[in-house]
N, C-alpha and C positions, 0 to 999 in steps of 0.2 A: 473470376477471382479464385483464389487458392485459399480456401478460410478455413483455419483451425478452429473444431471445436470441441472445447475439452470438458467433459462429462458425455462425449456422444452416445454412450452404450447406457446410458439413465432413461427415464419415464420420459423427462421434454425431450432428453439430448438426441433418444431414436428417431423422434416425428423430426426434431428441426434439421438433422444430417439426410434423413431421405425428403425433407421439401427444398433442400437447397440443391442437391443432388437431381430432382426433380426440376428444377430451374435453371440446370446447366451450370452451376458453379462446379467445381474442385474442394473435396471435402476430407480435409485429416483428423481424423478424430482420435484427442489426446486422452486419452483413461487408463485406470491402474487396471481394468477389467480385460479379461482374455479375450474380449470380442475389439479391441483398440485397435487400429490402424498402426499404432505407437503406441507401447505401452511408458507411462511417464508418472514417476511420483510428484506429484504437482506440489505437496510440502520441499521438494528438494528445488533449491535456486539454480544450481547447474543443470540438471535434467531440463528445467524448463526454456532455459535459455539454448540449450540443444535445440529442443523440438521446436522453437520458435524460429531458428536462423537456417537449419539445413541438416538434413538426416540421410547419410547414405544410402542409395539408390530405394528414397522414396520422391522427394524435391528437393528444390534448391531457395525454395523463400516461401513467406508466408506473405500474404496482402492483405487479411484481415482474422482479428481472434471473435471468436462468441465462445465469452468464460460462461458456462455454466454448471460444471464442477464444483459439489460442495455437499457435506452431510446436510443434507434438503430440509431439516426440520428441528424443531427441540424435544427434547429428551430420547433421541436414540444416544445419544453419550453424555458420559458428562458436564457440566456445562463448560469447564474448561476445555475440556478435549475438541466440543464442537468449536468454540469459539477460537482457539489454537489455530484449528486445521484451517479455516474456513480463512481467518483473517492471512493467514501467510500463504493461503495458495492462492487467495485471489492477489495478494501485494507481489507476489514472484510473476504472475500473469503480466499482471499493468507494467511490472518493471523489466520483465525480460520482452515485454512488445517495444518498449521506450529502446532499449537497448538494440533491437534489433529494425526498427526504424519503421515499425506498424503504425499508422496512420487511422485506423477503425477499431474501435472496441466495442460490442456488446456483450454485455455483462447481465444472468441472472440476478436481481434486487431483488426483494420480498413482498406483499402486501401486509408480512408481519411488521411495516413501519408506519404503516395507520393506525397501529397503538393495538394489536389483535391479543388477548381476547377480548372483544366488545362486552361478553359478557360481565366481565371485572370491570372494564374502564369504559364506556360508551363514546363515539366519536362526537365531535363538537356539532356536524351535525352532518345529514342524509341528502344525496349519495355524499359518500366520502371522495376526495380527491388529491390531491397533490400538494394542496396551495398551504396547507397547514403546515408547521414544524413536527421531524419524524420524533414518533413516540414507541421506541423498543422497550418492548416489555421483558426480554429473556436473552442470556446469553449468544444466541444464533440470530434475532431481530437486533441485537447490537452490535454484533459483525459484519451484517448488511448497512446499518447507517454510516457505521466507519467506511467501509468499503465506498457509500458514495460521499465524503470525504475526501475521502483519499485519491476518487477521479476527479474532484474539483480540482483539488493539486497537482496533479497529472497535468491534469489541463493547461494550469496556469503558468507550469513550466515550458508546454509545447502548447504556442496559440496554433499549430496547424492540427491537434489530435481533437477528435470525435470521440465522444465517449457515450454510450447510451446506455442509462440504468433500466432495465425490466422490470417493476413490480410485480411476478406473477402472483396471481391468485392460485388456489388449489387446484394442483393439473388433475385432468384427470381423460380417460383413454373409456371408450367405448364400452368398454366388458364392465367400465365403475359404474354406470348407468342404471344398473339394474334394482338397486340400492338407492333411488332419489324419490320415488314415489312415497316410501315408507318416510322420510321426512315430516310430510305432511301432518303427522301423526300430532307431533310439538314442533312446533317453529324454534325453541332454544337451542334443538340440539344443532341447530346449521346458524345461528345466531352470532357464534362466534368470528366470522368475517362477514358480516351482512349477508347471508346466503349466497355467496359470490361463489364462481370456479371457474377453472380456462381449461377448455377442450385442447387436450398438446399439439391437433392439428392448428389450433389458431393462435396459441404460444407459437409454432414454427413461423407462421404466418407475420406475425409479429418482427420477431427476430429477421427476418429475411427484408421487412420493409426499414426497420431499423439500420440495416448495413448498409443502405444508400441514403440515408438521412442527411450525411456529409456537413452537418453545421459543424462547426467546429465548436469545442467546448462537451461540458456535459448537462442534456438532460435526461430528468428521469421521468417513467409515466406508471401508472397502471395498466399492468395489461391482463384482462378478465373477460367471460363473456358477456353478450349482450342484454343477458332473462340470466333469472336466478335459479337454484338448485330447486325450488317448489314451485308448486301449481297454485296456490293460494297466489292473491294480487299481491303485488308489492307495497303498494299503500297501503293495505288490510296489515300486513305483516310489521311495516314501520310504526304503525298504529300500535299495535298491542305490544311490540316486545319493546321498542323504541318510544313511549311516549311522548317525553320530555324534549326531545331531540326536535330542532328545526329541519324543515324539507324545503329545499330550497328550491324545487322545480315540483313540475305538474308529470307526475310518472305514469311512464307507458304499463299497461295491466300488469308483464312479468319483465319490468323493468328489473337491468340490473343497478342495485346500490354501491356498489364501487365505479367510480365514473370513470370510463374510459375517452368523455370528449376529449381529452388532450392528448391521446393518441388519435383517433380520430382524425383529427385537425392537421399533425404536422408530420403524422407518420404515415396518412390514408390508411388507417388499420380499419378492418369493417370484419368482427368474426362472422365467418361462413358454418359453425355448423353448432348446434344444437343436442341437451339429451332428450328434447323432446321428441325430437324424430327417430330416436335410435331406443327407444323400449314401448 
């Protein structure tokens, strides 16, 4: 396939352009960054509907998007500014793939719609998963719930499109590794997503099994690693900063708390790699 992926020059966007690249796909990577394949202001509706349909003497069509372009967080901007940006470049995405007759979408989601930060609001209960109603706490986690909204509707207009939400947890790349042991110190300070994070190699990983999923419609998963950011047990840690909170299963020692079985299940996501092995 020939798949667009726009944020490609970002923290996920590099690992998931060199894993699909790495798997023989065709990779256009749309960003406003000098390192772009295509450079494309993803707020602008005409530019996108370009880079979707056909750009002189690079291609001639596109067969599948992975949006993942988007101010990645809260409070690098305003709240309005992030939420502006964020909601109209992912709605110019879905609508100029509609338009140009793209059949697969995977899309960047958040794990900020498990209600984050747990430290203010605690989850209903341990691991956290999918099956709940999304709880955005902030300008940037309410432009992700819209966002999966608005591929229900997608959907519902085209029963042939595929829409897959990502909730990623906290990416993070080899060199942030070095900074996890010191956690340990106080469990609050990483308390605020249940000590969760996704290695960008197994966010690529993710996204890459996502684009042959082919159900049509949209769902969304969490996608996280498999062990949490500390060495301390998992149940020791749900214990003390979690008391009150139900655990609805029997946790492996560095179980992770963001549940990934329903990626698992219907996406065969299994992450391959660990900070334990890399510090």
């Amino acid at each position: 396939m020939r798949i667009a992926v726009t944020g490609g020059s970002g923290k996920l966007g590099r690992a998931v352009v060199q894993d699909l690249l790495d798997h023989g796909q065709q990779v256009v990577n749309l960003d406003n960054a000098p390192t772009a394949d295509v450079q494309v202001e993803l707020t602008d509706y005409g530019q996108v509907v370009g880079a979707l349909t056909a750009v002189d003497d690079r291609y001639d069509r596109i067969d599948a998007v992975v949006h993942l372009a988007a101010i990645p967080a809260p409070g690098r901007l305003p709240n309005a500014a992030i939420f502006h940006n964020n909601i109209r470049a992912t709605y110019n995405v879905f609508e100029a793939a509609r338009v140009a007759g793209i059949k697969t979408i995977v899309w960047a989601s958040s794990e900020t719609l498990l209600g984050l930060p747990f430290g203010d609001t605690p989850p209903p209960y341990l691991p956290v998963d999918e099956e709940y109603p999304a709880r955005p706490n902030s300008a940037y986690s309410l432009s992700k719930h819209l966002e999966e909204q608005m591929a229900a509707q997608f959907c519902r207009w085209d029963p042939e499109l595929t829409m897959v939400g990502l909730r990623f947890s906290n990416v993070m790349e080899p060199a942030d590794y070095a900074a996890f042991p010191s956690y340990d110190a106080d469990p609050r300070l990483r308390s605020w997503n249940a000590w969760g994070y996704i290695d960008a190699r197994d966010g690529a990983q993710a996204v890459r099994k996502a684009l042959v999923h082919r159900e049509p419609g949209v769902e969304v998963f969490i996608i996280a690693n498999a062990d949490t950011v500390m060495s301390r047990p998992s149940a020791e840690l749900a214990a003390e900063v979690f008391p009150d909170l139900p655990v609805t299963k029997e946790l492996g020692e560095h179980e992770a708390l963001l549940s990934i079985d329903k990626a698992r299940r219907l996406l065969g996501y299994e992450p391959e790699f660990t900070w334990r092995t890399e510090v």
